[in-house]
C-alpha positions in Angstrom: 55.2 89.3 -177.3 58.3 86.9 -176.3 57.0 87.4 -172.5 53.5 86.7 -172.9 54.0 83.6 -175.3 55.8 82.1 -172.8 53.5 83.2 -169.9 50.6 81.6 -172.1 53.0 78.4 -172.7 53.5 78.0 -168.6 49.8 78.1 -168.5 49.4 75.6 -170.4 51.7 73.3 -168.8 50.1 73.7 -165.6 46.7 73.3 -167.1 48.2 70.0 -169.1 49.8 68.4 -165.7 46.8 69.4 -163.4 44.3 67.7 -165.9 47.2 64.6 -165.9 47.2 64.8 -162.3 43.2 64.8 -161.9 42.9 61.7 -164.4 45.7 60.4 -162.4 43.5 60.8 -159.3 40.0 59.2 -161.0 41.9 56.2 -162.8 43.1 55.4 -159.4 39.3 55.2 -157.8 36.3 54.5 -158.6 33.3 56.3 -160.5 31.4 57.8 -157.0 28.2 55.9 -156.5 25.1 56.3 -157.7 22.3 54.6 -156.4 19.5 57.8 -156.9 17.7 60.2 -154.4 15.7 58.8 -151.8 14.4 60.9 -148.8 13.1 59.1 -146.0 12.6 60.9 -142.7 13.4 59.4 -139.2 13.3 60.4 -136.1 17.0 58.8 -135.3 20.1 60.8 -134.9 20.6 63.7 -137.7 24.1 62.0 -138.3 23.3 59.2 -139.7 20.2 60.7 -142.1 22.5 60.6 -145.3 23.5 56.3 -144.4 20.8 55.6 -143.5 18.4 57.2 -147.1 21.6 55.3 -148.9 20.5 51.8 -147.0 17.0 52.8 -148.6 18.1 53.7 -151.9 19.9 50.3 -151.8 17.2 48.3 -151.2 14.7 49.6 -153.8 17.5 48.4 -155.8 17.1 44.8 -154.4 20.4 45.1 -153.3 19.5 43.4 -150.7 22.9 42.1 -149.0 24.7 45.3 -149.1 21.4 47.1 -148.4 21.7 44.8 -145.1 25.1 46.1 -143.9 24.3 49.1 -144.1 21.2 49.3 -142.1 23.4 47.2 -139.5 25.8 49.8 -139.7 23.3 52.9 -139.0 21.8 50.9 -136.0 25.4 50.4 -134.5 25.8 54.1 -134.8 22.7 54.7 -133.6 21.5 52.5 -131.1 17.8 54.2 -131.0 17.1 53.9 -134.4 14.6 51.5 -134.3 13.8 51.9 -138.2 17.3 50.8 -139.3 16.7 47.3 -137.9 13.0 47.8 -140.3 15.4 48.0 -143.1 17.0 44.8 -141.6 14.0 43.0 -141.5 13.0 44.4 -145.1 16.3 43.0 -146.8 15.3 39.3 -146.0 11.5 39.9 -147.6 12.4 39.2 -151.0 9.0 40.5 -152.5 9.8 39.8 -156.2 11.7 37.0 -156.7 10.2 34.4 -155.2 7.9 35.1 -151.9 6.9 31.2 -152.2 9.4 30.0 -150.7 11.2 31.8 -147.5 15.1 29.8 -146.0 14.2 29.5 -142.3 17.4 31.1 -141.6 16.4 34.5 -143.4 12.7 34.2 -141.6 14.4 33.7 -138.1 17.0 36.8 -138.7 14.2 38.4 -140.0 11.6 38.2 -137.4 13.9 38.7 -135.5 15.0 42.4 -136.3 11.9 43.2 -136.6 10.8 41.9 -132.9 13.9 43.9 -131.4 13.2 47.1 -133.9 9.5 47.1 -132.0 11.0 46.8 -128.3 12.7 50.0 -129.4 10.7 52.9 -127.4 12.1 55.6 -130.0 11.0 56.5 -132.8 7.7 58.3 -134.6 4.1 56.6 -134.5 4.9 56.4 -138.5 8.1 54.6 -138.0 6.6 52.4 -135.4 3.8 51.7 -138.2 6.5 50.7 -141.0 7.6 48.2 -138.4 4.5 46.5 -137.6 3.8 46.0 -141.1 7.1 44.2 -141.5 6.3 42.5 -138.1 3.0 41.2 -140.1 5.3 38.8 -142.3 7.2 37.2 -140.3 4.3 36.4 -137.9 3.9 32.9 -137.3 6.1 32.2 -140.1 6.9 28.8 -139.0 3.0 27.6 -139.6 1.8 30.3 -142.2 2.1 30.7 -146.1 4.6 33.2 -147.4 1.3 34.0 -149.6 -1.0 34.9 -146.5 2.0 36.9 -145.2 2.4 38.3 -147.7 -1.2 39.9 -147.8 -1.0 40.7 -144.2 2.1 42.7 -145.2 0.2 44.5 -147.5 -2.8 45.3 -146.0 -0.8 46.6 -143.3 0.7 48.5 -145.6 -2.6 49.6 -147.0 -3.0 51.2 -143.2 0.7 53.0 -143.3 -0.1 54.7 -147.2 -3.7 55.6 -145.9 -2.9 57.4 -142.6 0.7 59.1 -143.9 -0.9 60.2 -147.5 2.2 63.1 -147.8 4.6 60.2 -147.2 6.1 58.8 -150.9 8.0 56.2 -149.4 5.0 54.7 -147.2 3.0 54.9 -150.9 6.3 53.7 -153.1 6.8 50.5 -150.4 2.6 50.1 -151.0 2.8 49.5 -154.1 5.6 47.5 -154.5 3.0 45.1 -151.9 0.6 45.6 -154.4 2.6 44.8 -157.2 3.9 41.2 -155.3 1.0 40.1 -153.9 -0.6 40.4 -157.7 -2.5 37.0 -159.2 -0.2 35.5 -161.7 -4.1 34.2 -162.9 -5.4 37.8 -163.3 -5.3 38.8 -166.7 -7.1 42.1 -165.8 -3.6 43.3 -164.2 -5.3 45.2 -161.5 -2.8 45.2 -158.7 -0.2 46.4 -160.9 -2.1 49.1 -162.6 -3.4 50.7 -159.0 0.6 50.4 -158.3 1.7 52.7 -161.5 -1.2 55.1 -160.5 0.3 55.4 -157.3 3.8 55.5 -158.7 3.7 57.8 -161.7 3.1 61.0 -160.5 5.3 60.6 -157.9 8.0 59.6 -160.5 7.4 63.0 -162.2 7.8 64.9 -159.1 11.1 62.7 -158.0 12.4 61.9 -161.6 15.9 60.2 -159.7 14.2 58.1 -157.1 15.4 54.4 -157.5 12.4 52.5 -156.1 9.5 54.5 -158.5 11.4 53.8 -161.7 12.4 50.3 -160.4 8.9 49.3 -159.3 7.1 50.9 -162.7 8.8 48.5 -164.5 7.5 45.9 -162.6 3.9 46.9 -162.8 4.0 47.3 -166.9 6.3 43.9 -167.1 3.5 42.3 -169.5 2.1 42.2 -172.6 -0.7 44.5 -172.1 1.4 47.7 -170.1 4.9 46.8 -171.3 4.8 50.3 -174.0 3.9 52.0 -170.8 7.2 50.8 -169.2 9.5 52.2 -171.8 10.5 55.8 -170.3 11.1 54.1 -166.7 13.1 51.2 -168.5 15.2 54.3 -170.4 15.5 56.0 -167.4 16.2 53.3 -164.4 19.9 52.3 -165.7 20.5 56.0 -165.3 19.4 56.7 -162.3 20.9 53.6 -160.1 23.9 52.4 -162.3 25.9 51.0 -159.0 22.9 49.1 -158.9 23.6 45.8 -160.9 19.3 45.3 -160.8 19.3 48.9 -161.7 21.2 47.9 -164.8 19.2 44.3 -165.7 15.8 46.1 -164.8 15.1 47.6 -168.2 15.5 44.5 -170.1 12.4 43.1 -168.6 10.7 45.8 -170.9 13.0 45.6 -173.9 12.1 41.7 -173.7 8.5 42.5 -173.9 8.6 44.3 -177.1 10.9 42.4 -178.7 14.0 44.8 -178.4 16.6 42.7 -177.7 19.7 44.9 -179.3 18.6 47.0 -176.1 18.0 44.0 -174.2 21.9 42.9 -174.8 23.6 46.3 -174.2 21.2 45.8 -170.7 22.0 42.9 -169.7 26.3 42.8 -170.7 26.5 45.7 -168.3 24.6 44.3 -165.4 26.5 41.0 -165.7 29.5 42.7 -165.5 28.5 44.6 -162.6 27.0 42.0 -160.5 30.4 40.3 -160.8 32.9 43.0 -159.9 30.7 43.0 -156.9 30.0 39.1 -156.3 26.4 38.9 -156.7 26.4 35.4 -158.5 22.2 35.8 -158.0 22.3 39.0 -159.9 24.8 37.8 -162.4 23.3 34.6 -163.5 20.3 36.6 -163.5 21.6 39.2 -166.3 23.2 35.8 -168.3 19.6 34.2 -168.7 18.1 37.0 -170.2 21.7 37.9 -171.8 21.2 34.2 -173.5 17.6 34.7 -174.7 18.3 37.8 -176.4 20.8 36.4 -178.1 18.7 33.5 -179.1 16.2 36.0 -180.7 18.8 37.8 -182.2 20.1 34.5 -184.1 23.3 35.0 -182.8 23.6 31.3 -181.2 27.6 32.3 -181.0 27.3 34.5 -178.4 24.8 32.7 -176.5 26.9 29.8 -176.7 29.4 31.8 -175.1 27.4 32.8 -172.4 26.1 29.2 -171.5 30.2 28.2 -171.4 30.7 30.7 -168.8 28.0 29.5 -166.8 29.4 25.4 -166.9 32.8 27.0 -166.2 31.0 28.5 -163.0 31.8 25.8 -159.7 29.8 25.3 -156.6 26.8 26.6 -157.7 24.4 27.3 -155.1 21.6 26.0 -157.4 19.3 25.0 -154.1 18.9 28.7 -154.1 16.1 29.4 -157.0 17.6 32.3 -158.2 20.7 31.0 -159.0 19.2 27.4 -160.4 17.0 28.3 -162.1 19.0 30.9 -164.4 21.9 28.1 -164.7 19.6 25.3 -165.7 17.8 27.7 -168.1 20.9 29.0 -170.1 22.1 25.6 -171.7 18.0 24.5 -171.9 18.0 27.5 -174.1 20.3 27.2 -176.2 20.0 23.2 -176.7 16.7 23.4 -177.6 16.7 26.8 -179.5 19.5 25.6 -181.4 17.5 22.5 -182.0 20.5 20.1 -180.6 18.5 17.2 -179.9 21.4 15.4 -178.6 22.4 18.4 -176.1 19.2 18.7 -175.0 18.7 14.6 -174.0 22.1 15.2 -172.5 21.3 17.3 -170.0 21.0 16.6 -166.2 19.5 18.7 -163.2 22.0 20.2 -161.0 22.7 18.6 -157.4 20.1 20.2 -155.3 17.6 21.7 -157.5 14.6 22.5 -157.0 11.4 20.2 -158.4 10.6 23.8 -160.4 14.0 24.0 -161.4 14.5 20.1 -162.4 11.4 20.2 -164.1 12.8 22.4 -167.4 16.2 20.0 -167.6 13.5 16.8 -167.9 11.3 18.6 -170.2 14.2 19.3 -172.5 15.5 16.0 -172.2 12.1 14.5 -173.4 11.9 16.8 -176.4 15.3 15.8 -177.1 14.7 12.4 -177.4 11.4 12.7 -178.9 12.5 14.8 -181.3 15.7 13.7 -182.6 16.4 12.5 -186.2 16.2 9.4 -184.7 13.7 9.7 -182.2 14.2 7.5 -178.6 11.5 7.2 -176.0 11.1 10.4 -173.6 9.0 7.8 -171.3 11.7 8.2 -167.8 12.2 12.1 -168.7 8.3 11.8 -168.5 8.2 9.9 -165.7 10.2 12.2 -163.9 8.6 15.5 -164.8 5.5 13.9 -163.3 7.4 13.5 -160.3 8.2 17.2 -160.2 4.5 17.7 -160.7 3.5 15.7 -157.9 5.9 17.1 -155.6 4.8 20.8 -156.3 1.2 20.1 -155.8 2.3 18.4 -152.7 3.8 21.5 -151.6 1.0 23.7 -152.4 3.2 25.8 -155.2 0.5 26.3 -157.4 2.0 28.4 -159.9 5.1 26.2 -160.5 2.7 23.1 -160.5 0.8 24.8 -163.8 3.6 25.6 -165.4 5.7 22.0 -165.1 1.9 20.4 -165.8 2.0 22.4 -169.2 5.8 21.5 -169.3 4.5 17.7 -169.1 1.8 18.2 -172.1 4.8 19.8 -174.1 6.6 16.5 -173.3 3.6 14.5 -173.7 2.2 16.4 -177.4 6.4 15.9 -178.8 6.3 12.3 -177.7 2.6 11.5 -179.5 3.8 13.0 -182.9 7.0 11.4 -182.4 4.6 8.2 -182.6 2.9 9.7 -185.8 -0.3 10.4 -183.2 -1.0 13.7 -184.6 -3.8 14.6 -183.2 -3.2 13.5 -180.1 -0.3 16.5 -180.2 -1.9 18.8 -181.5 -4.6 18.1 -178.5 -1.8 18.3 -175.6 0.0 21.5 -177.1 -3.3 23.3 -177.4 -4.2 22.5 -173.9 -0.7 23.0 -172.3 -0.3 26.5 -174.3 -4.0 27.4 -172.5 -2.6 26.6 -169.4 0.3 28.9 -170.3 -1.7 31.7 -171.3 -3.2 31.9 -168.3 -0.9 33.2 -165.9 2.1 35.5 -166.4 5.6 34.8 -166.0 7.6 35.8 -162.7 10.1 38.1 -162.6 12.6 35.3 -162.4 12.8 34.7 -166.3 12.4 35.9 -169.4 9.6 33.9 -170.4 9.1 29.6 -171.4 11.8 28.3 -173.1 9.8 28.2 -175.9 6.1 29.7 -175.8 3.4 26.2 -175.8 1.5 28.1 -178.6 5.0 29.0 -180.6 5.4 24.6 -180.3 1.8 24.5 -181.6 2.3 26.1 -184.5 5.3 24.5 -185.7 3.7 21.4 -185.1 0.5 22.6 -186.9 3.1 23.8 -189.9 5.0 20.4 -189.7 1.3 19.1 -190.6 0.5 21.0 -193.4 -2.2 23.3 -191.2 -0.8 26.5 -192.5 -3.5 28.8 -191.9 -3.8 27.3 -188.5 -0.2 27.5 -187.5 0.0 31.1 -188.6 -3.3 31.9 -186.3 -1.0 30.2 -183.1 2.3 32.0 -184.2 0.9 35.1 -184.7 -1.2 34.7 -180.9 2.4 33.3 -179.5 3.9 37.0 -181.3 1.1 39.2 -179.4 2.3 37.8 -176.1 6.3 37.6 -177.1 6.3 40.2 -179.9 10.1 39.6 -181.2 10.6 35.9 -181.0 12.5 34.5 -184.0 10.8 31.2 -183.6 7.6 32.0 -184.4 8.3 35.2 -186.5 10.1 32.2 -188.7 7.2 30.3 -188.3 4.6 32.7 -189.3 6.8 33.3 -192.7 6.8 29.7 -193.6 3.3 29.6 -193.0 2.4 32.5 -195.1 4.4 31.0 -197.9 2.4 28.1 -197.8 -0.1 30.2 -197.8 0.9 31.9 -200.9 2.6 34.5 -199.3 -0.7 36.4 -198.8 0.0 36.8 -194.8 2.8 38.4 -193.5 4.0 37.9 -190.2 4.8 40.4 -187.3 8.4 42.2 -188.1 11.5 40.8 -186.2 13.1 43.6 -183.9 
């Protein structure tokens, strides 16, 4: 008994150090990363198969820099592979994020790979085909809209899904052209719907494939197919977590339906991912919807919080419209959520942005003047928003030139009932939150600082309109189910309405 208590005790002490030794060995690197299974066949040297799916996997992630290296680094191994310098050329199409405007320095690298990737003589017909289609955007790029390009892209990649129809990636990178060359106008969704039916049953086949989860939660990102998002959003985080996108992603569903505990827990880890690995694009990103969910949440601590970190940030890029637009959002957000009047009319555009971008820091300027206690004239923050205006119609950006115009009737509607012109307001709100409607938001953000129609009903309440107020809130709560602002609203409303309408619970 003596003998075998001890043998049983010298087990355990080499179980005891070996698990010591192992935790040693995992505190000292990193988790092994996960990015998902992508299978992509090429016709380039069997050696650099595994690289070259991870470059893939990567950029259904929109990971798009370190996507880029290592598509460089499969091409340096393997000289032949034309379709690593396709991923190359990919990486600097941005389809999501804002395919409006293209830096001539990413078109010129871009067009470029993909010139040298077609003077490659190896490769399949099907490869070959991939790399004309990329070959159609950065055609005459120096004279063409990134919009037409766009659509050439995509019917081109209509031609690569229809002749390779056993071929999920030429179908998955389809629809993703389907799903970014969709009308912000159409209503009908009917781009993004023929994308999910492409996308879902090959997401039950390939459950861990990045870019089906990924681009399913693009396709249901509005109010009408956001439920149908859900399991992709629950699943995405899981399947990519070294993805900082792969971590943000689900949010853009849990913001739809108003979950914004979820959206929180999202959006803290992808911040903190996206800075361990120095995507300031990604991590500003993850703050502005960090911020809003906050805001809906009524926690204007934490938001607070957030918004310091961003003003602590130096040497913002903010020409780039990722990045400007999520730091000019975050402190418009708050000010105005918060209803700081004077932090809102404080505000100032950052050096270099954007006429989109400077367009929400003049709108909340005028609302902060116009609707302080002691209300001052909004007339330059006006002024200058119709600047902005001009400028984007100039340019052709029609989308951003509706939204800044119903910006400008927000601005416009605050300034008339600061003048006791009531219906005037009323008038400019209704008309700027039609405008609104209209189109969906980009992936870019959240949603409007605060919904036109969520504006017209407090204005509506402010004028003893109760039963009118609560028809706008409870329209602005089918289109941002969730939002504390007009939840609030529709309450007060029913109380003046005796309490006989209740308003859409607060998640």
């Amino acid at each position: 008994m003596i003998k075998l208590a001890g043998a049983a005790f010298l087990a355990l002490a080499c179980a005891v150090q070996a698990f010591a030794q192992d935790m040693e060995h995992h505190l000292d690197h990193p988790a092994p990363e996960k990015l998902g299974a992508v299978s992509f066949q090429t016709s380039c040297d069997p050696a650099v198969t595994k690289s070259f799916e991870r470059a893939v996997a990567l950029l259904h992630s929109f990971a798009y820099a370190i996507s880029r290296k290592a598509f460089s680094d499969v091409a340096d191994r393997d000289p032949r592979c034309a379709i690593a310098l396709w991923g190359m050329a990919m990486t600097h199409y941005h389809q999501l994020w804002e395919p409006a405007v293209d830096s001539e320095s990413e078109m010129r690298e871009g067009a470029a790979e993909s010139a040298r990737a077609s003077d490659i003589a190896a490769g399949s017909p099907r490869e070959h085909q991939f790399i004309g289609a990329i070959q159609q955007y950065y055609l005459d790029w120096g004279h063409s809209s990134p919009a037409v390009r766009a659509a050439r892209y995509a019917q081109a990649m209509a031609e690569v899904a229809r002749t390779n129809p056993k071929d999920d990636e030429a179908q998955i990178f389809y629809a993703l052209s389907l799903i970014a060359t969709a009308s912000a106008a159409d209503k009908t969704h009917a781009n993004q719907k023929r994308a999910a039916a492409i996308l879902e049953p090959m997401w039950r086949r390939q459950p861990q494939h990045p870019g089906l989860a990924h681009y399913l939660i693009h396709a249901f990102d509005s109010a009408e197919l956001a439920p149908r998002g859900l399991a992709a959003a629950r699943a995405y985080s899981k399947i990519a977590p070294s993805a900082p996108h792969a971590l943000h992603m689900p949010s853009h569903i849990f913001t739809r339906l108003g979950l914004w505990s979820d959206s929180v827990a999202s959006n803290q880890r992808a911040r903190a991912a996206a800075h361990a690995q120095g995507d300031i694009g990604e991590e500003l990103h993850a703050m502005d919807y960090l911020t809003y969910a906050y805001l809906q949440l009524g926690d204007h601590d934490e938001a607070a919080k957030v918004v310091a970190a961003v003003r602590a940030m130096t040497d913002l890029p903010a020409s780039q419209f990722k990045v400007g637009y999520a730091a000019s959002a975050m402190p418009v957000r708050l000010a105005i959520e918060s209803r700081d009047w004077d932090a809102a009319a404080g505000l100032t555009p950052l050096p270099g942005s954007a006429p989109k971008v400077a367009a929400v820091i003049y709108w909340a300027r005028a609302l902060g003047h116009a609707r302080a206690k002691i209300p001052s004239s909004p007339d330059a923050d006006i002024a200058d928003l119709k600047a902005c205006l001009d400028q984007l119609r100039a340019s052709g950006d029609d989308y951003w030139a509706a939204q800044t115009d119903a910006l400008l009737k927000e601005a416009q509607a605050w300034q008339s009932a600061a003048k006791g012109e009531s219906d005037a307001a009323v008038l400019s709100l209704r008309a700027a939150a039609d405008e609104e409607d209209a189109q969906e938001k980009l992936p870019v953000t959240p949603g409007p600082i605060v919904p036109a129609r969520e504006q017209l009903g407090e204005i509506l309440l402010g004028l003893q309109r109760p039963q009118m107020a609560l028809k706008e809130f409870n329209a602005a709560l089918f289109l941002a189910p969730g939002r504390r602002g007009a939840v609030v609203g529709a309450a007060e409303a029913g109380d003046q309405l005796g309490g006989t309408k209740a308003a859409r619970p607060m998640h």
